[in-house]
Backbone bond lengths (Angstrom), bond angles and torsions (degrees), N, CA, C in turn:
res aa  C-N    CA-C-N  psi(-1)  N-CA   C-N-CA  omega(-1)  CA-C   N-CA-C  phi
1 X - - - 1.459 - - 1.520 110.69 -
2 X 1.395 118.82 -43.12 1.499 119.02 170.54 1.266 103.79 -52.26
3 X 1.452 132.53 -70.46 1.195 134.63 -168.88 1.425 113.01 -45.29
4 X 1.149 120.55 -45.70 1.708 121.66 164.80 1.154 106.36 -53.74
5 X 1.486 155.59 -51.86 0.991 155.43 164.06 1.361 118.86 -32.52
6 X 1.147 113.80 -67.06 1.565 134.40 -177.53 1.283 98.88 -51.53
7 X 1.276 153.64 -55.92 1.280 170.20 -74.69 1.475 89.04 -162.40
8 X 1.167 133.26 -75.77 1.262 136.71 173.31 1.564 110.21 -38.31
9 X 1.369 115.92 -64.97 1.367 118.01 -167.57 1.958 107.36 -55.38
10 X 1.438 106.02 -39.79 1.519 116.50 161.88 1.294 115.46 -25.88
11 X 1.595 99.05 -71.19 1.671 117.07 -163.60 2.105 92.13 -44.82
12 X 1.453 86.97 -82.73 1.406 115.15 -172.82 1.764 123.07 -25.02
13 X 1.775 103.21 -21.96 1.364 98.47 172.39 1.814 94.55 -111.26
14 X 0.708 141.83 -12.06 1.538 144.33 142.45 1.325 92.20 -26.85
15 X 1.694 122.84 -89.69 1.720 112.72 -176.73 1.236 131.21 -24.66
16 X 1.762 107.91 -64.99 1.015 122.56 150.66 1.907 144.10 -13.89
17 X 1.691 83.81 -37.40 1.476 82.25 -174.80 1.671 108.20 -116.34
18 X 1.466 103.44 -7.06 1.421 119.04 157.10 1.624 112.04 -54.15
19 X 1.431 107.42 -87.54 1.480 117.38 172.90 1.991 102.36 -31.22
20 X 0.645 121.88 -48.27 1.975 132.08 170.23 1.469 85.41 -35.19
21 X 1.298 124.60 -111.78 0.993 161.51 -127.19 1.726 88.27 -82.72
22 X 1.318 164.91 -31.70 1.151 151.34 -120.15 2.032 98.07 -171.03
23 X 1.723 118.68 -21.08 1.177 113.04 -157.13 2.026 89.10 -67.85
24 X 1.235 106.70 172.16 2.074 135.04 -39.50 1.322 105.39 -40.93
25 X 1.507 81.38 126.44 1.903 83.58 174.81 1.805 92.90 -144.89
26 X 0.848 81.49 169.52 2.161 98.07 -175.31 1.289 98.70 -89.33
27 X 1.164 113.25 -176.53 1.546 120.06 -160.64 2.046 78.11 -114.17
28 X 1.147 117.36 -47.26 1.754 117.49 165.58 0.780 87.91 -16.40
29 X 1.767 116.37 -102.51 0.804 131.22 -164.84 1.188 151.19 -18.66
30 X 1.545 117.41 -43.47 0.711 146.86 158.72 1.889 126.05 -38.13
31 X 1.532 88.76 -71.68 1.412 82.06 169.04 1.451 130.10 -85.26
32 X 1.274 110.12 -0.33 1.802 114.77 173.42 1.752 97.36 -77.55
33 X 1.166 112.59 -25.82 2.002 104.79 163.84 1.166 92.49 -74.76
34 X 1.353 140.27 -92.81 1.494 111.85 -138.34 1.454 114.12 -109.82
35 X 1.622 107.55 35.57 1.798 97.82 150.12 1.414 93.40 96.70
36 X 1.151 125.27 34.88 1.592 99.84 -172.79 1.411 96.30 -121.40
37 X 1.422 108.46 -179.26 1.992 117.61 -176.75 1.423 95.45 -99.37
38 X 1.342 128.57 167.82 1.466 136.38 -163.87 1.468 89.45 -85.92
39 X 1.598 129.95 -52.95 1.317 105.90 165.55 1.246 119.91 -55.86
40 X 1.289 159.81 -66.56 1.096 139.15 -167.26 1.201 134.93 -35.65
41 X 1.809 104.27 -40.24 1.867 103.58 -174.95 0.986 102.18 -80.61
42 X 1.794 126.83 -11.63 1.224 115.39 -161.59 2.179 96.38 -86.67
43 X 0.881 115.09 -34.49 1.833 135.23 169.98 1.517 78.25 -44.84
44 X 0.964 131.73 -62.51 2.171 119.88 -150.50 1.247 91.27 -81.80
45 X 1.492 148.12 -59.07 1.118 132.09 -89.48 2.250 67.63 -119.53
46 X 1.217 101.60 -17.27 1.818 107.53 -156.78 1.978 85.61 -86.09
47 X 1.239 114.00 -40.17 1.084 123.06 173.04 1.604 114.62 -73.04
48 X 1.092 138.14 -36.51 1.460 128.69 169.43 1.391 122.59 -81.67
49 X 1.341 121.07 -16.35 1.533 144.24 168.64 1.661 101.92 -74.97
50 X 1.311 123.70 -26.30 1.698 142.39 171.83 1.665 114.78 -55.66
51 X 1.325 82.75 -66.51 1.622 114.16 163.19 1.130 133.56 -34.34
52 X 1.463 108.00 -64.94 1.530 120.45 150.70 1.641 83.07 112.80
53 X 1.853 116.15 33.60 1.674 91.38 177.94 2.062 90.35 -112.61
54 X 1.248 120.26 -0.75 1.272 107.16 173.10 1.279 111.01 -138.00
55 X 1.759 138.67 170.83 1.233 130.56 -152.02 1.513 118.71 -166.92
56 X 1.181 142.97 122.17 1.451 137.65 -158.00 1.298 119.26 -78.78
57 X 1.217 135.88 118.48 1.456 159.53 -160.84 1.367 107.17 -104.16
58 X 1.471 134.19 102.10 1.269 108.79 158.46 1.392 119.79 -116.18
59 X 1.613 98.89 126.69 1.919 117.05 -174.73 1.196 100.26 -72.75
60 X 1.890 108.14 134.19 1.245 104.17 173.71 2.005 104.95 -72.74
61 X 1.468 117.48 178.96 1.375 137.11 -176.12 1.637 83.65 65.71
62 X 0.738 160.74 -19.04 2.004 146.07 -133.96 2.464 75.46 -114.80
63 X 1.314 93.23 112.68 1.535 87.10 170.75 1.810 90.88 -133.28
64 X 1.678 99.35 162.39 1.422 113.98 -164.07 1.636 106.51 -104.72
65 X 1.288 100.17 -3.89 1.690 101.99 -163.67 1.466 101.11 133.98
66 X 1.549 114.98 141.35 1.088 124.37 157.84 1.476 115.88 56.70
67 X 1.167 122.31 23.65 1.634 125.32 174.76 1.417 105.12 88.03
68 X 1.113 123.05 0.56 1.614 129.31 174.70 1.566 114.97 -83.33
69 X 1.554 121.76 122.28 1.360 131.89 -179.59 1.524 123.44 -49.28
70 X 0.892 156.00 67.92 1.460 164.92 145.67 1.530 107.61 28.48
71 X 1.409 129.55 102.64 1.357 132.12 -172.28 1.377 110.94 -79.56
72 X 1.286 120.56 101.57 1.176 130.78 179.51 1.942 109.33 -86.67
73 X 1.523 108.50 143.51 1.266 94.49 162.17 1.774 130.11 -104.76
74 X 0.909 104.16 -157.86 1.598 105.55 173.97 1.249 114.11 172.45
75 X 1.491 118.38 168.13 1.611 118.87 -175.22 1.161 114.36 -103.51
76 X 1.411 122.90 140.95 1.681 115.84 -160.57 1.384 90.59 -115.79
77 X 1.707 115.77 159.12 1.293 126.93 -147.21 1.414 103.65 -59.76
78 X 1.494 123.18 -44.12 1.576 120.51 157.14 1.298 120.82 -15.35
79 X 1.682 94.89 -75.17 1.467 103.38 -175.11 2.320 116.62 -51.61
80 X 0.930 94.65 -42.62 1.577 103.18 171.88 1.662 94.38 -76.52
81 X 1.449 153.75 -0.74 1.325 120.00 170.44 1.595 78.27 -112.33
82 X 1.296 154.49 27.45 1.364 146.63 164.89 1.057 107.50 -79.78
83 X 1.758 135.79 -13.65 1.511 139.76 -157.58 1.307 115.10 -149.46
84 X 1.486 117.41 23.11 1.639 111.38 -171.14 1.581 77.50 -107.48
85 X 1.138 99.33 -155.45 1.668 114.84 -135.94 1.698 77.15 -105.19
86 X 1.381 107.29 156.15 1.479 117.35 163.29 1.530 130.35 -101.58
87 X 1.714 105.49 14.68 1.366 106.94 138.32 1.031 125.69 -124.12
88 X 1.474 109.51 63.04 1.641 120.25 -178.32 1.616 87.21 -81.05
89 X 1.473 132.84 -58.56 1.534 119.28 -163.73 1.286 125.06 -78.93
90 X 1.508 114.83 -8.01 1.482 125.96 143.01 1.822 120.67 -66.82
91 X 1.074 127.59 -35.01 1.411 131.45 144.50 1.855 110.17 -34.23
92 X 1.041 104.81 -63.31 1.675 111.29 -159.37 1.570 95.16 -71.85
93 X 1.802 123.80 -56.32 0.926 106.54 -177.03 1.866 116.13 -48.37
94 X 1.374 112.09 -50.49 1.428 108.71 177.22 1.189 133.45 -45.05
95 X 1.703 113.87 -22.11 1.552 121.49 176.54 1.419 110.20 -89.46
96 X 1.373 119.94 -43.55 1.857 117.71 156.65 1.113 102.27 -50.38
97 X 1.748 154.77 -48.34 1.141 134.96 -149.54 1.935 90.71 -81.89
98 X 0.963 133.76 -60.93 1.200 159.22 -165.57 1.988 90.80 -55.97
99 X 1.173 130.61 -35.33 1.570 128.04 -164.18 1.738 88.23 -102.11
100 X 0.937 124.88 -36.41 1.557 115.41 -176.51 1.704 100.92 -92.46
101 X 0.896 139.43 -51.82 1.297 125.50 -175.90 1.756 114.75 -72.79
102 X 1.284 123.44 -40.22 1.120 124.48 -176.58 1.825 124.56 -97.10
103 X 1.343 101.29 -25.52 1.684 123.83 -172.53 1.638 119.59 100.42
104 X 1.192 106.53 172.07 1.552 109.30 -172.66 1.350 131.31 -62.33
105 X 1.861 92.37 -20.62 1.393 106.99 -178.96 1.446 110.12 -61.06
106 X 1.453 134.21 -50.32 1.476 151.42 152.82 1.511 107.63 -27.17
107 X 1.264 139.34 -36.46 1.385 127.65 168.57 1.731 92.16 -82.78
108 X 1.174 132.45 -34.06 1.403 122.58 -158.95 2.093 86.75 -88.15
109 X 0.583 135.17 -43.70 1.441 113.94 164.70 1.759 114.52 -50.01
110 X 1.035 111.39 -65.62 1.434 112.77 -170.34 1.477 107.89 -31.86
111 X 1.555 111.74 -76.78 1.276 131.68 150.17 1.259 124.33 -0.44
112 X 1.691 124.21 -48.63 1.369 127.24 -178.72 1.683 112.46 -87.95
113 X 1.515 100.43 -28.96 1.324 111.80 -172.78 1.739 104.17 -91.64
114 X 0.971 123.74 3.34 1.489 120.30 -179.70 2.008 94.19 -112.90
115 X 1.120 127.60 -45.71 1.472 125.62 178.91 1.632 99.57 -59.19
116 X 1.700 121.87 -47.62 1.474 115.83 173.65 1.551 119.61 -59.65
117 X 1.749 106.87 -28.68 1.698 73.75 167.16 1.414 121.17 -115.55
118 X 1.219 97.96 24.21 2.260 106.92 164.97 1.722 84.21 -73.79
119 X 1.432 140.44 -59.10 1.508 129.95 -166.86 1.174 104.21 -55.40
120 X 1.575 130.24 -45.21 1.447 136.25 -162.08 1.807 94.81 -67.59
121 X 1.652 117.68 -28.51 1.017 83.14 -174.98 1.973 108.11 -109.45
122 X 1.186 104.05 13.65 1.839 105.52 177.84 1.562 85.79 -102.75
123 X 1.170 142.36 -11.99 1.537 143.94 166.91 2.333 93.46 -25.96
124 X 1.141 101.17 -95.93 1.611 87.13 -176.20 1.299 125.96 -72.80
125 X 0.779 111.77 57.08 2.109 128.68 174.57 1.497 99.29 -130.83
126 X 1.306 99.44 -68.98 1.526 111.86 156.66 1.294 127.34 -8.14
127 X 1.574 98.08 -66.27 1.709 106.30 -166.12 1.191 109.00 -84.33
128 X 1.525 110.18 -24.90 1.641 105.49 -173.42 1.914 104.84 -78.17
129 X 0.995 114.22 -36.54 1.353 131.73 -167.46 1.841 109.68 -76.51
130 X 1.407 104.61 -47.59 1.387 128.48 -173.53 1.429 98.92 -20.18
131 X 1.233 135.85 159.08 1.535 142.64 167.26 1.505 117.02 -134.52
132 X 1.198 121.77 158.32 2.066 107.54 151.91 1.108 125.46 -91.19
133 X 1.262 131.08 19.76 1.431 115.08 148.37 1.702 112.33 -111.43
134 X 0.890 139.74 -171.84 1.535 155.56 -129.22 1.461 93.97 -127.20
135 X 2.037 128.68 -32.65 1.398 111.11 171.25 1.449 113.84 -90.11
136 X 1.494 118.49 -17.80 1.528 119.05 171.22 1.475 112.01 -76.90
137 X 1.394 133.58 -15.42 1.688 135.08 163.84 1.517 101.64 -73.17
138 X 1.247 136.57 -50.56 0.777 173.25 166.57 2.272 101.11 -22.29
139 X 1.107 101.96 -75.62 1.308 115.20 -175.04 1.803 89.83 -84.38
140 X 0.752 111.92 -54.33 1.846 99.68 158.29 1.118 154.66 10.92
141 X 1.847 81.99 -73.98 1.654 120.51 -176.57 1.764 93.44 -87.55
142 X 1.054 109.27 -27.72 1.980 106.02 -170.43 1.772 88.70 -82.48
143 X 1.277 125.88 -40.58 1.398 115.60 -176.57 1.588 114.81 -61.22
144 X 1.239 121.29 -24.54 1.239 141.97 -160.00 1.534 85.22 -99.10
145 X 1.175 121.85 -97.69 1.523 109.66 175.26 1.720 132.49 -5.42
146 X 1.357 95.68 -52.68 1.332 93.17 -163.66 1.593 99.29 -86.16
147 X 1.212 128.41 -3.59 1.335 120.86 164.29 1.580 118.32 -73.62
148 X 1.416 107.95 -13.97 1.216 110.17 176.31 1.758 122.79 -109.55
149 X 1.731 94.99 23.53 1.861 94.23 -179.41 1.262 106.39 99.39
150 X 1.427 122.85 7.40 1.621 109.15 -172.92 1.660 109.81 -115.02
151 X 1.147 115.14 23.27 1.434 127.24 174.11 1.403 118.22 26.35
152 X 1.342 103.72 47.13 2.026 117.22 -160.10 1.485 101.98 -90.31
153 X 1.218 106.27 150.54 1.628 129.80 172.97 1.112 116.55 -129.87
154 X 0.956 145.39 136.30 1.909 146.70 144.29 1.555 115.56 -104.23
155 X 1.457 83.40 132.12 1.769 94.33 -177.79 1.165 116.71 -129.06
156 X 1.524 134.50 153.66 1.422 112.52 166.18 1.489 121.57 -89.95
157 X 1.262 119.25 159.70 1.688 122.69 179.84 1.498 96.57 -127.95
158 X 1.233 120.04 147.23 1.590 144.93 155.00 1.455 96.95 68.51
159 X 1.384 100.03 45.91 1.690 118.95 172.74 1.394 115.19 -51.51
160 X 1.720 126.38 100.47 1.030 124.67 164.85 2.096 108.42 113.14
161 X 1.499 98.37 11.44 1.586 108.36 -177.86 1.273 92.70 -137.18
162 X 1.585 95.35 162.01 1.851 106.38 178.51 1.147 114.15 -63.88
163 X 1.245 126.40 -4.47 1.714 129.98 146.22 1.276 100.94 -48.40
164 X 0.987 169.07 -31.17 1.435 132.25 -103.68 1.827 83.22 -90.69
165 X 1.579 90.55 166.04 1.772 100.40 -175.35 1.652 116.15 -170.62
166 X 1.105 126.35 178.47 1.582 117.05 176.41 1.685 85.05 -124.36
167 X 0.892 105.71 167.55 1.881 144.39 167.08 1.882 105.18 -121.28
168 X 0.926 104.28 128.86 1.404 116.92 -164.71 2.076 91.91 -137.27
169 X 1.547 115.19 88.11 1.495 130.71 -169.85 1.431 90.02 -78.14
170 X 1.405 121.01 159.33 1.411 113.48 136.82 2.075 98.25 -145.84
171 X 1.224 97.74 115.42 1.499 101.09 176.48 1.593 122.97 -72.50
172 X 1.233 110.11 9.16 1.351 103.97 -167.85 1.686 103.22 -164.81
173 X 1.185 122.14 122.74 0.993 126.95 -161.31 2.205 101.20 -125.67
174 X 1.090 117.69 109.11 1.257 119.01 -176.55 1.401 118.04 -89.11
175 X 1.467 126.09 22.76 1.017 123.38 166.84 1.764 107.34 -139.62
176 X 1.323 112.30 10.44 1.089 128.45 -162.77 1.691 122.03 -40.40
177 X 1.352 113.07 -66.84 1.755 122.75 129.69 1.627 109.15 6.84
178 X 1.368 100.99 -71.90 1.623 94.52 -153.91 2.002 93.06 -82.00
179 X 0.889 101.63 -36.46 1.436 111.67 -170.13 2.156 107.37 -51.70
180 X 1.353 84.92 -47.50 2.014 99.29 -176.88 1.470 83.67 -44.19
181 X 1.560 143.49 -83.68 1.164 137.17 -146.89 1.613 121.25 -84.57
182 X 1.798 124.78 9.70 1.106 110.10 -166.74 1.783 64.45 -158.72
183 X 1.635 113.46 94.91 1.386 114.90 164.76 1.411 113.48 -76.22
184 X 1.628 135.94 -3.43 1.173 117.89 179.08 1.423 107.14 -86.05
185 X 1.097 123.87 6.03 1.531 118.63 154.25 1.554 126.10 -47.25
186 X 1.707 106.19 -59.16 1.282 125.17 160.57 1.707 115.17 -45.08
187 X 1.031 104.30 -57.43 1.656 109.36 -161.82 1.607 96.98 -81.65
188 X 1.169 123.88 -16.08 1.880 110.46 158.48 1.633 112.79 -79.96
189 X 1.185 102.76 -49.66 1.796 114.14 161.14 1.806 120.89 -25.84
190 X 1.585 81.86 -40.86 2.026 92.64 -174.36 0.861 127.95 -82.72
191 X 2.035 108.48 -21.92 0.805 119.18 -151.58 2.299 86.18 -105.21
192 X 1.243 82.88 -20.21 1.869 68.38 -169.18 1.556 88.10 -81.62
193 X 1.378 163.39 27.78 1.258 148.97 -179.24 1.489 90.13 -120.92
194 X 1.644 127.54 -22.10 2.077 106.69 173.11 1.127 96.07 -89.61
195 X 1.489 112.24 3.38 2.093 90.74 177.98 1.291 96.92 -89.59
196 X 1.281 115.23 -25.51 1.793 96.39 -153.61 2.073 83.47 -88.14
197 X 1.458 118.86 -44.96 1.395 104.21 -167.72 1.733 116.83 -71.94
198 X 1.438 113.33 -4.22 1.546 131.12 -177.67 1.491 111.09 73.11
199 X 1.283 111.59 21.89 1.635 106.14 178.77 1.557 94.27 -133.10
200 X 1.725 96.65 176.43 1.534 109.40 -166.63 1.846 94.60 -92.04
201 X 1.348 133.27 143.40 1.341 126.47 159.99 1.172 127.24 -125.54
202 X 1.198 118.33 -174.21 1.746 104.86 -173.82 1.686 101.64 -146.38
203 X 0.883 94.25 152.43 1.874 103.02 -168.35 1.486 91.62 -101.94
204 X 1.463 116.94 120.87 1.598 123.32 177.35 1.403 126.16 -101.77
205 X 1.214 118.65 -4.38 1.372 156.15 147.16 1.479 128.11 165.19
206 X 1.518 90.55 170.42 1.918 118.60 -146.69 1.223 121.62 -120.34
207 X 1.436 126.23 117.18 1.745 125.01 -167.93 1.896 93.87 -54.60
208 X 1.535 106.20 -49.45 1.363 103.32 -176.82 1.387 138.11 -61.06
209 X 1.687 106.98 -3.24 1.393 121.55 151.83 1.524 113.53 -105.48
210 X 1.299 117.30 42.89 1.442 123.64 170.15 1.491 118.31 57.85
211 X 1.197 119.81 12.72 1.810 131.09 167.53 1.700 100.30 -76.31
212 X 1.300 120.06 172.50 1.221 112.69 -159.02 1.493 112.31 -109.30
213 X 1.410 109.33 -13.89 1.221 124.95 154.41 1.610 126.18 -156.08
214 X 1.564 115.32 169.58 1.296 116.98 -152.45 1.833 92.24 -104.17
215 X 1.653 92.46 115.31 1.684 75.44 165.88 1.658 96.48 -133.76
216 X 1.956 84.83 154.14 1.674 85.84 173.22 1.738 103.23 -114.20
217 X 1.300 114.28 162.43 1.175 103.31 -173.08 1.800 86.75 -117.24
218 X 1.568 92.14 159.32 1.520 96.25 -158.91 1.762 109.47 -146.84
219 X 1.852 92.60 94.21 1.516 97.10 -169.07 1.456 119.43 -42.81
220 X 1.161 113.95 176.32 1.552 107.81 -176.82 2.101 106.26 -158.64
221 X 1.491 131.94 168.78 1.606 86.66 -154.91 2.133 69.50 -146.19
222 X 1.402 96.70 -174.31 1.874 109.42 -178.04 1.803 87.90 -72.51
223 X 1.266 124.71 -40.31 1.463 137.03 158.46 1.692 130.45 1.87
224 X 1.972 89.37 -56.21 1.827 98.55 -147.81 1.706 78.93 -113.11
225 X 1.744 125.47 -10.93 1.226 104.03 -177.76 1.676 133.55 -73.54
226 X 1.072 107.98 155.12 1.437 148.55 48.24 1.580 102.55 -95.96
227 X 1.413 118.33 133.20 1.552 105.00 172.35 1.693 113.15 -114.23
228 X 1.269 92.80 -20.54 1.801 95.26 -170.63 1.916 99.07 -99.10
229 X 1.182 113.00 144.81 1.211 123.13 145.99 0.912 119.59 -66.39
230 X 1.794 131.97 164.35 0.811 130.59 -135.03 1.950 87.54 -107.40
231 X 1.148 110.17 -56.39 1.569 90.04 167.95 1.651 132.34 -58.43
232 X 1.106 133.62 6.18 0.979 160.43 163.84 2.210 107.04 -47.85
233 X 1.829 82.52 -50.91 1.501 87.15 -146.24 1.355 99.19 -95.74
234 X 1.454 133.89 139.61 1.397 151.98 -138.32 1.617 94.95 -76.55
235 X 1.693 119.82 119.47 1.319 120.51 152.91 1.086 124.57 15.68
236 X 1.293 135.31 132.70 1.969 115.11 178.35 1.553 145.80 39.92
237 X 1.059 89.27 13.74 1.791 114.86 -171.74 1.790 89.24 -81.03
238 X 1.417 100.67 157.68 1.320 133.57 162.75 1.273 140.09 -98.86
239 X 0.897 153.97 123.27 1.720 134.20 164.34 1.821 95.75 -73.91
């Protein structure tokens, strides 16, 4: 009976860290990645939705059948403070101790010197990955990311119109905690991703304002093209 247990609890943060790393995702979906029976994911997924660490999303266009909305999942801010570090509130206390005794400038150093060495360390991911246009830096920076805990994606949106643009996701934010109360973390963070891609971007929402993930949106120009691959670009579409 332990061993069923043990085994279970396995599976169950496996889901868990799927939906992390992969949410919106279908409950299908779900188990055609990791092997499971439709009852089974549906047993975890009814149990982590219990919990209150994951939560149903429904994307508009995303339909399930028959005019019915497609149940997407995702991780709810719980679920993302279930896995950050356990001296995230020893972090925060240290940056209040450090902003009241010393001044703001002292968090605004820290701040610059902690975003310089997240680059120092996506520096060779970067280079190997790096591209010349703005969507190959772009998918890059999410490869680079996600080697470092940031569960990042880049996608394109308004593929093939003077929209065209990247989405730059990150599902998982490992400092997230400290980040909610000292946003210039973020806004040095934002600011080192238009230096390295050479354009201006904009953060459209933030795990650290309790949204479920951080995306930046990431102009793109007639300039940086070709930007989309070719599977990228929607069925029957045109340039």
């Amino acid at each position: 009976m332990a061993a069923n247990d043990t085994e279970d609890r396995r599976t169950r943060e496996k889901v868990f860290r799927s939906v992390l790393d992969e949410g919106p995702i279908t409950a299908s979906a779900l188990a055609k990645s990791l092997d499971l029976t439709p009852a089974a994911i549906r047993r975890h997924m009814d149990a982590l939705e219990t919990e209150g660490l994951i939560e149903v999303r429904e994307l508009a266009g995303k339909q399930a059948g028959r005019g019915r909305p497609a149940r997407h999942y995702v991780v709810t801010s719980r679920g993302h403070g279930s896995v950050t570090h356990s001296y995230d509130q020893l972090a925060v206390d240290i940056l209040r101790f450090m902003k009241d005794r010393v001044g703001p400038e002292a968090v605004e150093e820290f701040t610059e010197d902690l975003v310089a060495k997240l680059r120092d360390n996506l520096g060779g991911e970067l280079d190997r990955r790096g591209g010349t246009t703005v969507a190959s830096r772009s998918r890059g920076l999410a490869a680079a990311l996600t080697k470092e805990g940031y569960a990042a994606s880049a996608t394109p949106v308004a593929a093939g119109t003077p929209l065209e643009a990247m989405q730059l996701c990150q599902e998982h934010c490992p400092i997230q905690a400290v980040a909610s109360e000292f946003p210039e973390i973020c806004e040095a963070e934002l600011a080192m991703f238009s230096d390295y891609l050479g354009v201006d971007v904009r953060r459209l929402s933030s795990l650290a304002h309790g949204d479920h993930v951080c995306t930046t949106h990431i102009p793109t120009s007639e300039l940086t093209r070709p930007l989309i691959h070719s599977n990228d670009r929607p069925q029957g579409g045109s340039r």
